[in-house]
C-alpha positions in Angstrom: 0.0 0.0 0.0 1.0 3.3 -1.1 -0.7 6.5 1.5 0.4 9.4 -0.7 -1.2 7.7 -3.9 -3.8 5.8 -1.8 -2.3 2.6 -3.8 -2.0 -0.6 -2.6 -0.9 -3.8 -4.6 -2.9 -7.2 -3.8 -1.5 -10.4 -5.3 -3.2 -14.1 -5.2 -1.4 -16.7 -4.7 -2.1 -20.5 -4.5 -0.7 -22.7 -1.1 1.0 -25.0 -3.1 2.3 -22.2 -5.0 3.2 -20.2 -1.2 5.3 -23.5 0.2 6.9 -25.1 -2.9 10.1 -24.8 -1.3 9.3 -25.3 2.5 8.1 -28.7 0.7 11.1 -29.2 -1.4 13.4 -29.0 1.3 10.8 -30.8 3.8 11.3 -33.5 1.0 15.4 -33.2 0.9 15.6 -33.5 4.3 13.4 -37.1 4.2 15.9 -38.2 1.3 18.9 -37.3 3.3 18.2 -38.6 6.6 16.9 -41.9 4.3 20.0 -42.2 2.5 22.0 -41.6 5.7 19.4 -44.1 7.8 20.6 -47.0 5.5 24.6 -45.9 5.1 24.4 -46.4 8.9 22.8 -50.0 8.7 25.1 -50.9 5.8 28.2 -49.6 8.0 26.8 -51.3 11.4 27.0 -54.7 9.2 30.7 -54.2 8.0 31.3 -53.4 11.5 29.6 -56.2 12.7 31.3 -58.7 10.3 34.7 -57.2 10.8 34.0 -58.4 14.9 32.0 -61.4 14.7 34.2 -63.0 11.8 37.6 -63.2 13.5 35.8 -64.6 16.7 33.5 -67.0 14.8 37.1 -68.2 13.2 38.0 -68.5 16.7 35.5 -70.5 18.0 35.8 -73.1 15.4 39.6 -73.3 16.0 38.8 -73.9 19.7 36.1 -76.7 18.6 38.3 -78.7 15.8 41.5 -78.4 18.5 39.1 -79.6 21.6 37.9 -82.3 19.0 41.7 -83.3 18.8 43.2 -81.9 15.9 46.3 -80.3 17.0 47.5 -79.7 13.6 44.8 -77.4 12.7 46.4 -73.4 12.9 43.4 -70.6 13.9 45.9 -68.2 12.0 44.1 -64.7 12.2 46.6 -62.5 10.8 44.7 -59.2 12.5 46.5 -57.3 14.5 44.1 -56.5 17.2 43.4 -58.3 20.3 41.6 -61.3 18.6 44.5 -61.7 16.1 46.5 -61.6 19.5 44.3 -64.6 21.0 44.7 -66.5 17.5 48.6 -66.1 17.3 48.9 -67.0 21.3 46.6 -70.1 20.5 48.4 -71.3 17.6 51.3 -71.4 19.7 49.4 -73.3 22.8 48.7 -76.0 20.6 51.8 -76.0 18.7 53.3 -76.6 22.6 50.4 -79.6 23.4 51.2 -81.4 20.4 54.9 -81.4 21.4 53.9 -82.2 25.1 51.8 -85.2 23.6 54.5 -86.1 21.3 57.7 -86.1 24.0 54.7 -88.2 26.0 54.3 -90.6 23.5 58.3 -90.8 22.9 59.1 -91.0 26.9 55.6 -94.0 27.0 57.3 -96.3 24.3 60.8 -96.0 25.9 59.3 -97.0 29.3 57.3 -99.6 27.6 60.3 -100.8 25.6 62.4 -101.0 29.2 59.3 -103.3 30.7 59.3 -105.4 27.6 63.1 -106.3 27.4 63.4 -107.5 30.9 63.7 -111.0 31.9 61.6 -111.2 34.9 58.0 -110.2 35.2 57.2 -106.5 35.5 53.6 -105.0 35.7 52.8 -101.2 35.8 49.9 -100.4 38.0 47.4 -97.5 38.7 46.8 -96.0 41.9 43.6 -97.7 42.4 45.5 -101.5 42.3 44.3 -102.1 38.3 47.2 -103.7 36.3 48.1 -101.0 33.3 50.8 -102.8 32.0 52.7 -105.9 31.7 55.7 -107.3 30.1 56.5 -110.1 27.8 57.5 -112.5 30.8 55.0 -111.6 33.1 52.0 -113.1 30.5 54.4 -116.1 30.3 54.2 -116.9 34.2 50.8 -116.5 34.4 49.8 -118.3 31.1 47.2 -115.1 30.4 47.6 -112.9 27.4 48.4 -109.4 28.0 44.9 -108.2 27.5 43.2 -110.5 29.8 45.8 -109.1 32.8 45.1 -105.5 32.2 42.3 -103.7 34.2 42.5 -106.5 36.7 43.3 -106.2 40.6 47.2 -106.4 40.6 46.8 -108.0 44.7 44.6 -110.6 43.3 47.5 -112.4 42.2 49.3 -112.9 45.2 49.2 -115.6 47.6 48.6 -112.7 50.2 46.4 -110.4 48.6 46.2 -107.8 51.5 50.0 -108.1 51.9 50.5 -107.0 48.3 47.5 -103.8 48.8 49.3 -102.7 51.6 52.5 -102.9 49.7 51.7 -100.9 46.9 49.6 -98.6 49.0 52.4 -97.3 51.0 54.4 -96.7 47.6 51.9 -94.6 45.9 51.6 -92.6 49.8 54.7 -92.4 50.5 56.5 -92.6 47.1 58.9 -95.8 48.2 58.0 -98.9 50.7 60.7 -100.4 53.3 
């Protein structure tokens, strides 16, 4: 409105028209936060692949080396805390398979000592059950090896609670007099 001209200037327009761009960038702002809505999922599943993969590598490790397999190797090369665990697992079991093995080496040369001797020997648990026996031991008694083994090693003495005691006193005391 002009006073000195007594003017005034009246223009129509439509709503639509009016908020065109309050709707524009109403609509921007729904395509942005959309496009940034599923960036973020997309980035939370890397994220969550990059965690759970190393430790689901892990766990199976643990599983095939608790099932017995000391050959298999975790190997995860990262160089985080999990690839840490990995590397200090592989060399745990790389250490139980040469515990087993210098085991195995140190059972056969006591077993080959037992089985070269002349007169009877038999290994026993702590419990009195026959473990082992040697060559001349099965000769004396005239029963295979198998058939001594889990038996009661005092059952074959003419003084059964003689022998109990005996061996009792050796597993106590670590020598008998």
């Amino acid at each position: 409105y002009i006073p000195s001209l007594g003017l005034g200037v009246v223009t129509k327009m439509d709503s639509q028209e009016a908020f065109t761009d309050v709707i524009n960038l109403r609509n921007l702002v729904f395509i942005i936060l959309f496009i940034v809505f599923v960036l973020s999922a997309i980035m939370a599943i890397i994220i969550a692949q990059l965690i759970a993969g190393p430790i689901s590598e892990l766990s199976k490790g643990v599983e095939e080396i608790g099932s017995g397999n000391l050959d298999y190797k975790v190997g995860i090369e990262q160089k985080d805390e999990i690839g840490q665990l990995s590397r200090a697992f592989d060399r745990m079991t790389l250490e139980q398979k040469k515990a087993q093995d210098s085991l195995r080496k140190t059972s056969q040369y006591v077993r080959n000592l037992i089985e070269v001797s002349l007169d009877p020997l038999v290994t026993i648990s702590s419990e009195g059950k026959i473990t082992d026996v040697n060559e001349a031991t099965t000769e004396v008694t005239g029963l295979s090896r198998l058939e001594l083994l889990g038996t009661e090693f005092s059952n074959y003495f003419t003084e059964p609670q003689k022998a109990q005691a005996g061996y009792q006193e050796v597993f106590s005391k670590g020598f008998i007099t």
